[in-house]
GUMI-469268 format. One line per 2 residues: number of its first residue (from 0); their letters; for each residue x, y, z of C-alpha. Coordinates in pm, 1 decimal, padded with zeros to 6 digits. Example, Ala and Ser with C-alpha at 12.3 -4.5 7.8 and 13.67 -1.06 7.14 Angstrom:
BEGIN
0> as> 01230.0:-00450.0:00780.0  01367.0:-00106.0:00714.0
END
This chain:
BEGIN
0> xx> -00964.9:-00590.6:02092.6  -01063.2:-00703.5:01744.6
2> xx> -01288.9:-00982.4:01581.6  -01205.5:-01360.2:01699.8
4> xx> -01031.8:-01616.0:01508.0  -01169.9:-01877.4:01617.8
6> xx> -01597.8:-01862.5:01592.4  -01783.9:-01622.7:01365.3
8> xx> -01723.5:-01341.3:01511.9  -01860.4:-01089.2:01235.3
10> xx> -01942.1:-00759.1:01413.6  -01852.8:-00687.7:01767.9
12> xx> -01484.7:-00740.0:01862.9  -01464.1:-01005.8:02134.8
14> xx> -01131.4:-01146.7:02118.3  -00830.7:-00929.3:02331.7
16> xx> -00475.3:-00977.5:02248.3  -00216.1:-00842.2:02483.2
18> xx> 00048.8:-00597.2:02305.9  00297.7:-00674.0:02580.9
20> xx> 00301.3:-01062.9:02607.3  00076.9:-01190.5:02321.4
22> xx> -00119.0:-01355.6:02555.6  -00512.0:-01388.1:02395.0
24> xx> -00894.1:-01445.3:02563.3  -01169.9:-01486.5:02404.8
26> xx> -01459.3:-01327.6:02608.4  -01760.0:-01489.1:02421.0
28> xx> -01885.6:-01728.6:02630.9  -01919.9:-01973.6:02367.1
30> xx> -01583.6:-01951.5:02233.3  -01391.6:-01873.9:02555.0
32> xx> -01052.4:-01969.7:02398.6  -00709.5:-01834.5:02567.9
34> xx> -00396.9:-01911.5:02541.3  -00037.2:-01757.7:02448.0
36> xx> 00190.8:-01621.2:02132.6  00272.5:-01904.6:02027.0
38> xx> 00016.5:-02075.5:02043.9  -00191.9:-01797.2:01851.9
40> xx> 00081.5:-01828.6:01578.8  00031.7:-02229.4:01564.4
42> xx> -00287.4:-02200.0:01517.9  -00342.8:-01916.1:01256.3
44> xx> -00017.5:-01973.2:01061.9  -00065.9:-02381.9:01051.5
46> xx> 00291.8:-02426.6:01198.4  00453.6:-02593.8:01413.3
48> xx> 00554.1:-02446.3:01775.3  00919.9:-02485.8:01642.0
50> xx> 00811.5:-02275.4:01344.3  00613.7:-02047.8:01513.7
52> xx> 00893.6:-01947.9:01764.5  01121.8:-01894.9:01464.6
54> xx> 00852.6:-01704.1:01293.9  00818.8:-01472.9:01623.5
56> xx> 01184.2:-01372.7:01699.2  01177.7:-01228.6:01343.3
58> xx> 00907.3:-01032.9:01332.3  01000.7:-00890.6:01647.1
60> xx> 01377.4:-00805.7:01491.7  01231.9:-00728.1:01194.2
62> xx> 01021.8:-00459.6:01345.9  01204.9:-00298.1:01575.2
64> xx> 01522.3:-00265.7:01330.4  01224.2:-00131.7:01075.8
66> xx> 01069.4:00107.2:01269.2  01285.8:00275.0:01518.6
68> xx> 01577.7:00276.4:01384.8  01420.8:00317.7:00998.4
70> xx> 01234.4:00582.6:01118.8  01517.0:00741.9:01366.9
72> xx> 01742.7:00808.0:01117.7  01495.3:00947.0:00913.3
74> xx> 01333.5:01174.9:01143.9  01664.7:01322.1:01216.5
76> xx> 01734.2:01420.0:00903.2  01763.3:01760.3:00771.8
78> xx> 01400.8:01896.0:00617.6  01391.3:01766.8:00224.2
80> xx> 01416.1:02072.2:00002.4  01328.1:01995.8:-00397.6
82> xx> 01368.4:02166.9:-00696.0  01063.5:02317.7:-00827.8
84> xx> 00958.8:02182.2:-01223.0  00827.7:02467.6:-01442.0
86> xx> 00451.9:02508.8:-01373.2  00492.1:02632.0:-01772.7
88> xx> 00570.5:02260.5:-01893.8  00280.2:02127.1:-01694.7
90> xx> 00025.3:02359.7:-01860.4  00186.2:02306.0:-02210.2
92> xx> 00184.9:01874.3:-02172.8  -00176.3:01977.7:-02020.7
94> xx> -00286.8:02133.4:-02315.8  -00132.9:01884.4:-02562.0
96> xx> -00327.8:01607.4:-02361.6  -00615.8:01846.8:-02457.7
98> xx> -00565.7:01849.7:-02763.5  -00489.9:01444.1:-02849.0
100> xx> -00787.9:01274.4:-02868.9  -00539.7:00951.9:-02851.6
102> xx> -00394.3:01043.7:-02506.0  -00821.4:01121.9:-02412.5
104> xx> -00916.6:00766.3:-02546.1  -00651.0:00642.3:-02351.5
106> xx> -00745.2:00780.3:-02042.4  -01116.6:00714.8:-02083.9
108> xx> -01020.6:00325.0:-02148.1  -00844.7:00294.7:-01830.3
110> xx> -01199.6:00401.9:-01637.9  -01078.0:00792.7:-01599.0
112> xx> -01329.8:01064.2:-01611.8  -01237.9:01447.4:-01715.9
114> xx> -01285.2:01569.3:-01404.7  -00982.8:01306.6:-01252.8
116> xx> -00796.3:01424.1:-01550.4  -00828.2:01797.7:-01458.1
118> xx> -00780.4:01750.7:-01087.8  -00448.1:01561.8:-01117.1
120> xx> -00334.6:01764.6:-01444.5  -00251.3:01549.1:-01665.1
122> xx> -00057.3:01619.7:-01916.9  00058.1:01414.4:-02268.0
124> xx> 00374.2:01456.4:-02461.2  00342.8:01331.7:-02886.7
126> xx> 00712.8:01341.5:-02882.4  00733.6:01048.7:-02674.9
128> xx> 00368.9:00883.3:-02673.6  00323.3:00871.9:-02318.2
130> xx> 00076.1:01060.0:-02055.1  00197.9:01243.6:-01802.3
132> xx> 00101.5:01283.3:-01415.3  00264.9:01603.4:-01234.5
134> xx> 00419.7:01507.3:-00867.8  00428.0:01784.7:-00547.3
136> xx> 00605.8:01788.6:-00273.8  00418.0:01847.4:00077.6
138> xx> 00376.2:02172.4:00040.9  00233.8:02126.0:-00341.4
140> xx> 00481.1:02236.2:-00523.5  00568.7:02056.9:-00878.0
142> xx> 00865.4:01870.2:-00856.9  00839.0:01670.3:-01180.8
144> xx> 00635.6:01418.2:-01349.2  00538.1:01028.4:-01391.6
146> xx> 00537.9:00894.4:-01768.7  00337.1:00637.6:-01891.5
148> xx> 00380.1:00530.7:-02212.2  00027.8:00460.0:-02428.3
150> xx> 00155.0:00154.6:-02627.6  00302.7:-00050.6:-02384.8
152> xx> 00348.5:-00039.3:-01993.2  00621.4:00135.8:-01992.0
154> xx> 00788.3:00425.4:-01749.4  00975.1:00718.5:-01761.1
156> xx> 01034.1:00987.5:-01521.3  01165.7:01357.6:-01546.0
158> xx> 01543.0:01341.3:-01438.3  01634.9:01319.7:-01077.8
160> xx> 01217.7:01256.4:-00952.1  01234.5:01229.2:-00596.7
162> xx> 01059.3:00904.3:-00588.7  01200.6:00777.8:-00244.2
164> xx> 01176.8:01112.0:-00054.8  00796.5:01179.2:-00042.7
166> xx> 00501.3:01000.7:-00173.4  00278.9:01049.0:-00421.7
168> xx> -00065.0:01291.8:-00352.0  00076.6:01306.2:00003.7
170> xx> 00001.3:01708.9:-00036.8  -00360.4:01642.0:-00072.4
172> xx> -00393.3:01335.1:00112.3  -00267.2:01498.9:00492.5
174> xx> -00538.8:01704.9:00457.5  -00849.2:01498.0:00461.3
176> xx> -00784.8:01347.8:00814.0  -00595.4:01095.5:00996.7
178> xx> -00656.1:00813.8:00774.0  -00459.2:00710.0:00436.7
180> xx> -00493.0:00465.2:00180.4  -00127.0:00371.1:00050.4
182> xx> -00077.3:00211.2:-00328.0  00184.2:00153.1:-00567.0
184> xx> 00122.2:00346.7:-00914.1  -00012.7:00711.8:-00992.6
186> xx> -00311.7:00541.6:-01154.3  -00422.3:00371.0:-00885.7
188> xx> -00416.2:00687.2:-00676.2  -00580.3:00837.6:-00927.0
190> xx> -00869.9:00553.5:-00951.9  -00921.3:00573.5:-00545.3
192> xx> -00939.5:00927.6:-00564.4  -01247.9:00920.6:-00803.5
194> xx> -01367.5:00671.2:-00657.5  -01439.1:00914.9:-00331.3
196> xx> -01111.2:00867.0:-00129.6  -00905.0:01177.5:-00160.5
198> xx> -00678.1:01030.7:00114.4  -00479.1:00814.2:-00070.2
200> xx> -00074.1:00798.5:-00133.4  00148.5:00631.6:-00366.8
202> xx> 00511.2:00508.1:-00290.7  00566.0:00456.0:-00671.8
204> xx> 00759.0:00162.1:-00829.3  00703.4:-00055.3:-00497.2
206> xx> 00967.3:00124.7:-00314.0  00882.1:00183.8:00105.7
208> xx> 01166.6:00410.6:00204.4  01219.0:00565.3:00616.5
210> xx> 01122.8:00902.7:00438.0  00802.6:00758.3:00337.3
212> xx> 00740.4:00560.1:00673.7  00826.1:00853.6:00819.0
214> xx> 00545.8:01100.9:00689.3  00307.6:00890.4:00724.2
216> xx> 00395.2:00822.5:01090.5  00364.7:01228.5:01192.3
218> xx> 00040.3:01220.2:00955.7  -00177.9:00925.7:01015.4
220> xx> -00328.6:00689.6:01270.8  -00487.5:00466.7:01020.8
222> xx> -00330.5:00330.1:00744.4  -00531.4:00091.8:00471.9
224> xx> -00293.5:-00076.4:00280.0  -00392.1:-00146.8:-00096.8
226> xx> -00076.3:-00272.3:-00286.1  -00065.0:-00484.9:-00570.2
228> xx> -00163.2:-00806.5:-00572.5  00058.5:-01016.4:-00804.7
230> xx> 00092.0:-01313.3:-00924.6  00364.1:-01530.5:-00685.7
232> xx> 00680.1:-01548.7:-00833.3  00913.7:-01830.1:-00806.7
234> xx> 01300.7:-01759.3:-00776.8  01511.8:-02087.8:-00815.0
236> xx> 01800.4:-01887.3:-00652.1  01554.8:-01749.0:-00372.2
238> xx> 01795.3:-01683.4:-00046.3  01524.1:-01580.6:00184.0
240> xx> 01355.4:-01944.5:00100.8  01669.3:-02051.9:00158.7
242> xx> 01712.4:-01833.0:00513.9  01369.2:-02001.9:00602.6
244> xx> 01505.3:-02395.0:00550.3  01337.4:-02433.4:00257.0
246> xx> 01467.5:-02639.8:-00015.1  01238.4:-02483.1:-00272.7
248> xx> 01074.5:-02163.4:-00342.2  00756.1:-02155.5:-00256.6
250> xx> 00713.8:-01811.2:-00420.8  00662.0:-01426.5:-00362.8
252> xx> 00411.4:-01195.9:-00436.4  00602.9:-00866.2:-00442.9
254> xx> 00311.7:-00638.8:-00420.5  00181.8:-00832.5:-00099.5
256> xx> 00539.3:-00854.4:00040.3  00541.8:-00443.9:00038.0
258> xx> 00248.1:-00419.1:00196.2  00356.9:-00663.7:00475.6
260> xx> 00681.8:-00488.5:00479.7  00496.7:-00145.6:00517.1
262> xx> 00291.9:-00304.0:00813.2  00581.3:-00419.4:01001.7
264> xx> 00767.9:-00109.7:01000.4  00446.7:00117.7:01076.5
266> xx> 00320.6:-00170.3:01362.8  00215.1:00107.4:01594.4
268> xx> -00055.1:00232.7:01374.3  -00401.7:00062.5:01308.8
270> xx> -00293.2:-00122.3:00988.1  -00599.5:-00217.7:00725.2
272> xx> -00584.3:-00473.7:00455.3  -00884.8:-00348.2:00133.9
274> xx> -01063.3:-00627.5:00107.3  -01379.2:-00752.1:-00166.5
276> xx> -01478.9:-00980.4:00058.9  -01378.9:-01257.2:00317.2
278> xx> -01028.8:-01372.5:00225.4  -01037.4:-01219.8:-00143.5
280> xx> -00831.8:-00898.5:-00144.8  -00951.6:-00784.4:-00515.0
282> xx> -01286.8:-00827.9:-00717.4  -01245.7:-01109.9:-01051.5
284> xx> -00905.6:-01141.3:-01003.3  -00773.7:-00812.0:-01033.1
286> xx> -00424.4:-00709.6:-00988.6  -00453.5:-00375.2:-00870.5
288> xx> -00698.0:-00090.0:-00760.0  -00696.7:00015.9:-01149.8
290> xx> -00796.2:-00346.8:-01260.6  -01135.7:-00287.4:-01059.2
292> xx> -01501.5:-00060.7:-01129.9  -01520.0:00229.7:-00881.4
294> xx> -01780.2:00004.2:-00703.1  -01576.5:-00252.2:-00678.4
296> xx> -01286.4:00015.2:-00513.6  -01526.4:00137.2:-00294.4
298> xx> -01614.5:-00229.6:-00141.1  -01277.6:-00314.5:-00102.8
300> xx> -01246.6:00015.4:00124.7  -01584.9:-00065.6:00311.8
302> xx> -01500.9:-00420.0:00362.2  -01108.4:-00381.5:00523.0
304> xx> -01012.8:-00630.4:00741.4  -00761.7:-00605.7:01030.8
306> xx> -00383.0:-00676.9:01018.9  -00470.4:-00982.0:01261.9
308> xx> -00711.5:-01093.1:01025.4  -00537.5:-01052.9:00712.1
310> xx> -00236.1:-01213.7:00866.3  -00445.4:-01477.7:00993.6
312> xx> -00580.9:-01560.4:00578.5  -00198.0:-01627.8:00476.3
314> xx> -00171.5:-01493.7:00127.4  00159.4:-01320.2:00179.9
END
């Protein structure tokens, strides 16, 4: 059951959609539309029942080569075991962050309060100019840190950060319920978090890997996805345009195209989209969770909208 398509159906869900078939009814007696798949993807996607065919037989490879055998593999895989970083370097960069009242300014600018600061530990290193974020593992334990550099946006991690084996705040995250909020940088993580939603992960550098699907899919029923939302980027060399039978690129918004991706291969979950309101994903334009007020954060969290309706708004 969710919200129907087709007539302003704004709080109680009275369109059903069959899992098995795809085929749809409309139970509103003023709407009473039905009808198949297909036709559902005609309709909502603006193509043609050609198109919409095509468009089908994909998503269905796509996610059943995402998610079972994705996940399979990495659900038989032996139990990830990480090196623990020195709990020593994180209180020294901690107390040099302390101490620089450049690193502080920084922080503060970017719409950070102390308390964030202390809670994540961040930490700040003169030799190189850039603030540091410790990572855990599941079980927290340090296993290195995320470096931002203060004068430009640039990156660094400590050698051998096992980005693509866990996510980011996962240890604090699994324990606040059955519900997580999944974004691409540290900061943003951070931002939700003091914003009032501890259950929030990061994937880091807009990589989705099986080990990620994979703890989330043991972990969570719910999963609100709040990725970045770029600017679309055209590729004159673009193959999957290409794949599609276009002559053109019609262009890619990479941050939009991970959530989507993270959606398909996690289809047996409830999937949010954060939304500011109907069929604007961010608040003035911002990029990302950190380009918004805490108010603004919090809205966006309020107001999620359903995969189906997401899908249905065709900004990916």
């Amino acid at each position: 059951m969710c919200l129907c398509p087709f007539h302003g159906n704004k709080y109680t869900p009275s369109f059903s959609v069959s899992k098995s078939s795809g085929a749809y009814i409309c139970f509103n007696s003023s709407c009473g539309v039905s009808g198949g798949l297909t036709d559902l993807v005609v309709v909502l996607t603006k193509r043609d029942e050609f198109a919409a065919r095509r468009l089908i037989r994909t998503q269905e490879k796509d996610i059943s080569t995402s998610y079972s055998d994705r996940l399979k593999a990495a659900v038989s895989s032996a139990p990830q075991e990480f090196t623990e970083f020195p709990q020593g370097t994180l209180d020294r960069l901690h107390q040099e962050y302390l101490s620089s009242s450049i690193a502080q300014d920084y922080m503060t600018g970017r719409g950070f309060e102390q308390e964030t600061m202390e809670k994540f530990g961040i930490g700040y290193s003169a030799k190189t100019d850039m603030v540091t974020v410790p990572m855990h593992d599941s079980k927290a334990r340090p296993i290195g840190l995320i470096g931002r550099s203060i004068q430009d946006k640039k990156f660094k991690n400590s050698p051998g950060l096992p980005t693509s084996k866990t996510l980011f705040n996962f240890h604090r995250a699994k324990k606040t319920g059955d519900t997580a909020i999944i974004v691409e940088a540290s900061f943003d993580a951070m931002r939700i978090d003091q914003s009032g939603y501890p259950n929030v992960v990061g994937c880091l550098g807009g990589n989705f890997s099986s080990y990620h699907a994979e703890q989330l899919d043991r972990t969570f029923n719910t999963l609100i996805i709040m990725t970045d939302f770029d600017k679309k980027r055209i590729d004159a060399n673009c193959r999957r345009c290409a794949k599609e039978g276009k002559k053109l690129c019609t262009g890619h918004n990479a941050g939009r195209d991970l959530g989507m991706y993270i959606a398909n291969t996690l289809s047996r979950k409830r999937i949010l989209w954060a939304s500011y309101e109907d069929r604007m994903v961010y608040a003035d334009g911002a990029k990302d969770p950190g380009d918004m007020t805490d108010d603004q954060i919090r809205q966006c969290l309020k107001n999620a909208v359903s995969n189906f309706e997401y899908r249905s708004w065709n900004l990916y």
